[in-house]
VOPAGU-2260 file (C-alpha; in pm, 1 decimal, decimal comma):
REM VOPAGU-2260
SITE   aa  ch    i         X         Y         Z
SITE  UNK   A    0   -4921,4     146,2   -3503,5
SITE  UNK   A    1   -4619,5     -87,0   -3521,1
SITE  UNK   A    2   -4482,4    -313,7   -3219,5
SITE  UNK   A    3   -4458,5    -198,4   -2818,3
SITE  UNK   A    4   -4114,0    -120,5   -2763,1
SITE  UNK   A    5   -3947,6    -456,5   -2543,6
SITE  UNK   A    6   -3776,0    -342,8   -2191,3
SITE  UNK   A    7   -3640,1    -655,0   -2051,1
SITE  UNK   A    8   -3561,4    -621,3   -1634,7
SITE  UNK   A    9   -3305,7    -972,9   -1679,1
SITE  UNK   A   10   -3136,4    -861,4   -2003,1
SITE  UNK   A   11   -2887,2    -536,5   -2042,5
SITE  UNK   A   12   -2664,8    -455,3   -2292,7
SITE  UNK   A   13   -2266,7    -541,2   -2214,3
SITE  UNK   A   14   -2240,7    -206,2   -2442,5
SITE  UNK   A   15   -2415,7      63,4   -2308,7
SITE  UNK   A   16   -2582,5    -130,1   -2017,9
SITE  UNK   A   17   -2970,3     -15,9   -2156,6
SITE  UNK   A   18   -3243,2    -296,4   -2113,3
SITE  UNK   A   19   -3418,6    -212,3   -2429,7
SITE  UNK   A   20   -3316,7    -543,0   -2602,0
SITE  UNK   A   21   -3493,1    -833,1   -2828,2
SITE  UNK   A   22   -3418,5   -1163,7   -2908,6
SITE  UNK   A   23   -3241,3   -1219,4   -3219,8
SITE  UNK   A   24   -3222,1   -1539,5   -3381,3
SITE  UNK   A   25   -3012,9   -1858,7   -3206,5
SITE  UNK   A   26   -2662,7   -1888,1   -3361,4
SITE  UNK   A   27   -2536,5   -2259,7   -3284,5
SITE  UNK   A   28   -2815,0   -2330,6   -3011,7
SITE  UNK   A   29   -2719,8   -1975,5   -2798,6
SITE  UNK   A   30   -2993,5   -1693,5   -2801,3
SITE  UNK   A   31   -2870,3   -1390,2   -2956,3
SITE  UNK   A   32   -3015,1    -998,7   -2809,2
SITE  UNK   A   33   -3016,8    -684,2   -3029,5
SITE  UNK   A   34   -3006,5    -340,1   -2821,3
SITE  UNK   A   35   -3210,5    -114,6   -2968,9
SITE  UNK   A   36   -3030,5     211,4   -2845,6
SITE  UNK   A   37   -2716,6     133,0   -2995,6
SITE  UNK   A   38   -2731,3    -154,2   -3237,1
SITE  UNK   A   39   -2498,7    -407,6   -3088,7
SITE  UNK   A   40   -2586,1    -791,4   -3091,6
SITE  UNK   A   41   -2478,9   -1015,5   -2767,3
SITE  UNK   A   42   -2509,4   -1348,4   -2681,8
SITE  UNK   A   43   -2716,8   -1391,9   -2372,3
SITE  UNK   A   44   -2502,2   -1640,7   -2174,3
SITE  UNK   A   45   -2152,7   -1498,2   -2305,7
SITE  UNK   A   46   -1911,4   -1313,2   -1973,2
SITE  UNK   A   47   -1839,7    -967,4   -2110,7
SITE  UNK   A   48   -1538,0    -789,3   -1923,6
SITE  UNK   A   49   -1540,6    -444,7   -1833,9
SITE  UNK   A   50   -1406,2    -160,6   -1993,8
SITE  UNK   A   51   -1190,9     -52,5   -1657,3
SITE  UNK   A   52   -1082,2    -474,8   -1651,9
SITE  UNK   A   53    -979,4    -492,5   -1965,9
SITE  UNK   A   54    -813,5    -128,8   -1908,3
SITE  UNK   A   55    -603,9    -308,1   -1621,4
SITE  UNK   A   56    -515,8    -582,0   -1815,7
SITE  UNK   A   57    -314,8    -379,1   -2051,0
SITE  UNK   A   58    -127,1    -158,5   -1807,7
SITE  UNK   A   59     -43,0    -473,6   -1612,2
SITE  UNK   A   60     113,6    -635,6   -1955,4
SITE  UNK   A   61     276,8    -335,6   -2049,6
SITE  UNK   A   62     450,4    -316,3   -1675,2
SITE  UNK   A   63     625,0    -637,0   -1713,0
SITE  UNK   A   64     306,6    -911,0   -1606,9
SITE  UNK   A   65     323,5   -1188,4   -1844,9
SITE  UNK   A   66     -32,6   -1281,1   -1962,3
SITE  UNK   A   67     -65,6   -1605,5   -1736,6
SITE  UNK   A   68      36,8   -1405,5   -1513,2
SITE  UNK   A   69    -250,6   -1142,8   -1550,3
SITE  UNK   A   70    -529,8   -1457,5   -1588,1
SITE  UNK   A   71    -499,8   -1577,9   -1291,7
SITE  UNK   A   72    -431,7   -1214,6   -1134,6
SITE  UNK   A   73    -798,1   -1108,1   -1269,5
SITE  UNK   A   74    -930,8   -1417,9   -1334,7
SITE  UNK   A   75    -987,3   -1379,2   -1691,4
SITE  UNK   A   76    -922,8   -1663,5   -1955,2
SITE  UNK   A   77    -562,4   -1724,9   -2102,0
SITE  UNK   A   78    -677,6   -1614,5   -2466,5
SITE  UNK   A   79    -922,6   -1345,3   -2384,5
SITE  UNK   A   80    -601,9   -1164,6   -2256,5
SITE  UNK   A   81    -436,0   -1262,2   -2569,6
SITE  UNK   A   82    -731,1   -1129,2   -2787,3
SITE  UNK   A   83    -714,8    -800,1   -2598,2
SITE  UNK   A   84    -351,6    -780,1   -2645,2
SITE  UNK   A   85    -356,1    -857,4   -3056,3
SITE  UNK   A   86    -667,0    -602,8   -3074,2
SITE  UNK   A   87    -574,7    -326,9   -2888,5
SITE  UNK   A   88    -218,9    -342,9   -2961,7
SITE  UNK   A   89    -291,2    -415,4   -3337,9
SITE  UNK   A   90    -518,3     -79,1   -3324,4
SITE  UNK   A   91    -255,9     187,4   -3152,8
SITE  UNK   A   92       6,2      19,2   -3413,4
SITE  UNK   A   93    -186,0     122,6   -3695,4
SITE  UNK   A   94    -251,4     492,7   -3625,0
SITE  UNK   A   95     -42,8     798,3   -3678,1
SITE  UNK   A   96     -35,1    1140,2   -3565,7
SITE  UNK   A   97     -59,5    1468,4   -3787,6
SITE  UNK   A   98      87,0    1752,1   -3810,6
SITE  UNK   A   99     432,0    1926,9   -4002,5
SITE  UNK   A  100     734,9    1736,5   -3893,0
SITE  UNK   A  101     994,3    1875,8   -3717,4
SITE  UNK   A  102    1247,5    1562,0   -3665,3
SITE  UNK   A  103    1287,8    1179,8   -3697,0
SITE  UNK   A  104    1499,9    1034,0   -3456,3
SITE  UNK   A  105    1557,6     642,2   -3547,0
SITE  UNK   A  106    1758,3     393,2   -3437,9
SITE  UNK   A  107    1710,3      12,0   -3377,4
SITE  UNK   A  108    1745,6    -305,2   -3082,9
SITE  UNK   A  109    1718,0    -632,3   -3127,0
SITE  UNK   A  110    1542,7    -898,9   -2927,9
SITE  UNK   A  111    1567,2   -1319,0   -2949,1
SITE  UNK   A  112    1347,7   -1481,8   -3178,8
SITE  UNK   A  113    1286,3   -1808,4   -3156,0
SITE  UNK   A  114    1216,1   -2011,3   -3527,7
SITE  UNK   A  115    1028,5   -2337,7   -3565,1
SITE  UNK   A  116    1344,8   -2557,2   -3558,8
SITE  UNK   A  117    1411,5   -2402,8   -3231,1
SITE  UNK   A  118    1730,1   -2229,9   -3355,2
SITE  UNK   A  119    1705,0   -1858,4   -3144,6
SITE  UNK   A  120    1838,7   -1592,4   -3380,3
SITE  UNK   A  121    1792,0   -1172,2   -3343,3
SITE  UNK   A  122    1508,8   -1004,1   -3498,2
SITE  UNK   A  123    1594,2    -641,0   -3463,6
SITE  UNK   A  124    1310,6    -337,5   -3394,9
SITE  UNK   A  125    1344,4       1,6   -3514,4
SITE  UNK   A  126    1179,3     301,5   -3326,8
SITE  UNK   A  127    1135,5     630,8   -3507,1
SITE  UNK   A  128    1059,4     918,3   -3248,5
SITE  UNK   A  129     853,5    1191,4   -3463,9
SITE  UNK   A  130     895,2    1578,8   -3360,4
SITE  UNK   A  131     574,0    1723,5   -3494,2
SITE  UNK   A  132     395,9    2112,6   -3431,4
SITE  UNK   A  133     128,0    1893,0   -3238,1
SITE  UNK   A  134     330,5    1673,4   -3018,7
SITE  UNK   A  135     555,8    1355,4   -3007,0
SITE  UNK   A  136     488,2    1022,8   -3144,5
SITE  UNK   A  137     608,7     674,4   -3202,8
SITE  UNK   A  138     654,8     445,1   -3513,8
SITE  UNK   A  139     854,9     154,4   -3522,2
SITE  UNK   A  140     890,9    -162,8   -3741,7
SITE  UNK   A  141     997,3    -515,6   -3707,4
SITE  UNK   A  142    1251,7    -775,6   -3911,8
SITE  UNK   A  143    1562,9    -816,9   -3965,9
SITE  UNK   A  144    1869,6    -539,8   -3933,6
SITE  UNK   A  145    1833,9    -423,2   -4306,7
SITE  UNK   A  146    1657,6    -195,8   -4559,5
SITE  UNK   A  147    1362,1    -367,0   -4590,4
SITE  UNK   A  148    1288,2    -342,6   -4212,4
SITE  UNK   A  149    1369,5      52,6   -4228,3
SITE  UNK   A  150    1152,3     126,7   -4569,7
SITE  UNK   A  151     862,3     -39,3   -4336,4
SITE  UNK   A  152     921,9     325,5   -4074,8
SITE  UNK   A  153     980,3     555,8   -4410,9
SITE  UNK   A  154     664,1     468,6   -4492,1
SITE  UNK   A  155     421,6     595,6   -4197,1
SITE  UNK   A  156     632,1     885,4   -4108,5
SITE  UNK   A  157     507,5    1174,2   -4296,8
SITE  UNK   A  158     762,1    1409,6   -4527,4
SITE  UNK   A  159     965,7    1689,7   -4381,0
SITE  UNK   A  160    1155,8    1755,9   -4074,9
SITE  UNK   A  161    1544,4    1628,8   -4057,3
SITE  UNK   A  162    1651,7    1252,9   -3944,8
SITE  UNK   A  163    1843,1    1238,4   -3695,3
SITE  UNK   A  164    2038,8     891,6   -3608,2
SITE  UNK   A  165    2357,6     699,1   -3479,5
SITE  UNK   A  166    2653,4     594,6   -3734,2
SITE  UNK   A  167    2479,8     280,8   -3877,0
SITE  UNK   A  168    2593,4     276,5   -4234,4
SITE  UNK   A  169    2180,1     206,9   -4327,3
SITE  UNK   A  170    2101,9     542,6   -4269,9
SITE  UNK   A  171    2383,8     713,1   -4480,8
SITE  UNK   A  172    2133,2     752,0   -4760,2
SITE  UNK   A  173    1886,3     960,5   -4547,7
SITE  UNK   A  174    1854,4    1347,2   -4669,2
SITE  UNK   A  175    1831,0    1590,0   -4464,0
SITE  UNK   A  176    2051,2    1373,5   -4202,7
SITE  UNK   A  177    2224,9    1462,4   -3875,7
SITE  UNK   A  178    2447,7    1204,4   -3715,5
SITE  UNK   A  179    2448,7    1161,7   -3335,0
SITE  UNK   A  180    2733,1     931,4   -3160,3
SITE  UNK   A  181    2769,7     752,6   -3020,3
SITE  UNK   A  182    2484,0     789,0   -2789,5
SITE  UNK   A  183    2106,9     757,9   -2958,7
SITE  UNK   A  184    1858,4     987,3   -2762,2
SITE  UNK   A  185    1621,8     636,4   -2793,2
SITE  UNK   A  186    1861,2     449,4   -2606,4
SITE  UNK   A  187    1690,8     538,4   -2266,7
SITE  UNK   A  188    1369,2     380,5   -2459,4
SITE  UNK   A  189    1496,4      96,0   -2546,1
SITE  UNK   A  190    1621,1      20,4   -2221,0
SITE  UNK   A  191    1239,2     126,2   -2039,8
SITE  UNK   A  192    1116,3    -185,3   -2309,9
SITE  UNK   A  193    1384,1    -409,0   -2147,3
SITE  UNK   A  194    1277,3    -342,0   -1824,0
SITE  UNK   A  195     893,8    -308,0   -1900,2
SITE  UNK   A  196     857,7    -644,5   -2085,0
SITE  UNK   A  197    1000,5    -984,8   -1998,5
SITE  UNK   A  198     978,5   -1071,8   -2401,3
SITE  UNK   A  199    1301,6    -855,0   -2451,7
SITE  UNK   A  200    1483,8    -922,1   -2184,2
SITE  UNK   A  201    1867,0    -995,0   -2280,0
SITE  UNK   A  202    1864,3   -1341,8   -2210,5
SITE  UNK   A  203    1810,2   -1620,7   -2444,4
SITE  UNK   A  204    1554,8   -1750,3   -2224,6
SITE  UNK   A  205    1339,0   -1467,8   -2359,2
SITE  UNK   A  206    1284,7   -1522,3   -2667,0
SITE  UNK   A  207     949,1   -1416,3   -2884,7
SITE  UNK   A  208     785,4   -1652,4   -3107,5
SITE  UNK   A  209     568,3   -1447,8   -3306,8
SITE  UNK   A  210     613,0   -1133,1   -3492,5
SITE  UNK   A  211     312,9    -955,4   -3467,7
SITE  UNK   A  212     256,7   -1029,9   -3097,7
SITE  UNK   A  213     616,2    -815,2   -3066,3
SITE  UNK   A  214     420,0    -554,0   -3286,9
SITE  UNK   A  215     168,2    -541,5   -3037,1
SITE  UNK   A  216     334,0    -530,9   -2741,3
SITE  UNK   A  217     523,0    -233,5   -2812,3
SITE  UNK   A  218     220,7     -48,5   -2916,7
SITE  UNK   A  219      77,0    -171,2   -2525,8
SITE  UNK   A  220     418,1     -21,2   -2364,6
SITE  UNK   A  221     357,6     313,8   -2619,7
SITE  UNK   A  222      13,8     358,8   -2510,3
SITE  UNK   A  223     133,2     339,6   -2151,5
SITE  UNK   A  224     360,7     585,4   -2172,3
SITE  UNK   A  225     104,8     827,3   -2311,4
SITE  UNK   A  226     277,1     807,4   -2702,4
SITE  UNK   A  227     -39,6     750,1   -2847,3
SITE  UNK   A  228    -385,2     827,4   -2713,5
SITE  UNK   A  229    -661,9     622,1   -2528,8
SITE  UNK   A  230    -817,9     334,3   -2682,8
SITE  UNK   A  231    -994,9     130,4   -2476,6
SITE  UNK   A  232   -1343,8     108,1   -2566,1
């Protein structure tokens, strides 16, 4: 006949909020649930945010709050608004849109980094703007002002379509290539990251110390623009 199934009144799931849970095993002392309806395993006396607070966080980063800032605005922890930044971010910088390519528009900004001896030197980020049949998207990399930065963009934009760039000399080799000068049509862009987040601000008090965390905050001010699609699960 096989066990009763196990409502529990006290316990819901953070995921999907049903009741129809059971105990699970105790990892390091802290019982463990399983929810039967859709398979996901929680820690009974763990704080799991909401999708419409974590959803807040994110919008408030990507308008310029720095993440202190945002923990003590929501009172959430210093690192869980660090861990939503890295895995959000880290997800919207990973996908690409389809479709046949119209145009690549690319052209590249640099922001302070600072390296462990504390010496502040530029890092420089290059945005690609891709023209497709099914809309507009985003792809950028991040290093230093050479080739090896700009192979990084040739590589997730998809075949077809013309580039379309300033005068740099690194973009000479481009088929298919219109110049545009002086003016860049992602200047006005660059300047809405500027102004959106304090981490590229032209001062050398602004400096980044991590790559990836750069990475990821672009994707956060893309996916607040409506670049790239929701993501917040």
């Amino acid at each position: 006949m096989g066990r009763k199934a196990v409502v529990r009144q006290d316990v819901s799931c953070p995921s999907c909020g049903s009741h129809h849970v059971v105990k699970c095993g105790r990892p390091l002392g802290r019982q463990r649930y399983l929810c039967r309806d859709c398979g996901r395993y929680f820690l009974g006396d763990a704080t799991y945010h909401s999708k419409k607070l974590r959803e807040e966080a994110l919008k408030m980063y990507a308008n310029g709050m720095s993440m202190r800032a945002i923990s003590r605005v929501l009172n959430v922890p210093l690192g869980t608004v660090f861990t939503w930044i890295k895995r959000y971010g880290g997800q919207r910088y990973k996908e690409l849109a389809e479709g046949r390519t119209i145009a690549k528009v690319v052209d590249e900004m640099f922001t302070y980094y600072l390296f462990r001896n504390t010496r502040v030197f530029h890092k420089w980020i290059f945005t690609c703007f891709v023209y497709t049949t099914l809309g507009l998207y985003l792809v950028f990399s991040v290093g230093d002002r050479d080739a090896s930065a700009f192979d990084e963009i040739k590589c997730y934009v998809p075949e077809g379509g013309r580039w379309v760039s300033d005068d740099y000399n690194l973009y000479f080799w481009l088929k298919n290539h219109t110049v545009v000068s002086p003016v860049n049509p992602n200047g006005s862009f660059h300047s809405s990251i500027r102004d959106k987040l304090g981490r590229f601000k032209r001062a050398t008090k602004a400096v980044n110390r991590s790559l990836e965390m750069v990475k990821y905050s672009l994707a956060l001010v893309l996916w607040d623009k409506r670049l790239i699609p929701e993501f917040i699960t």
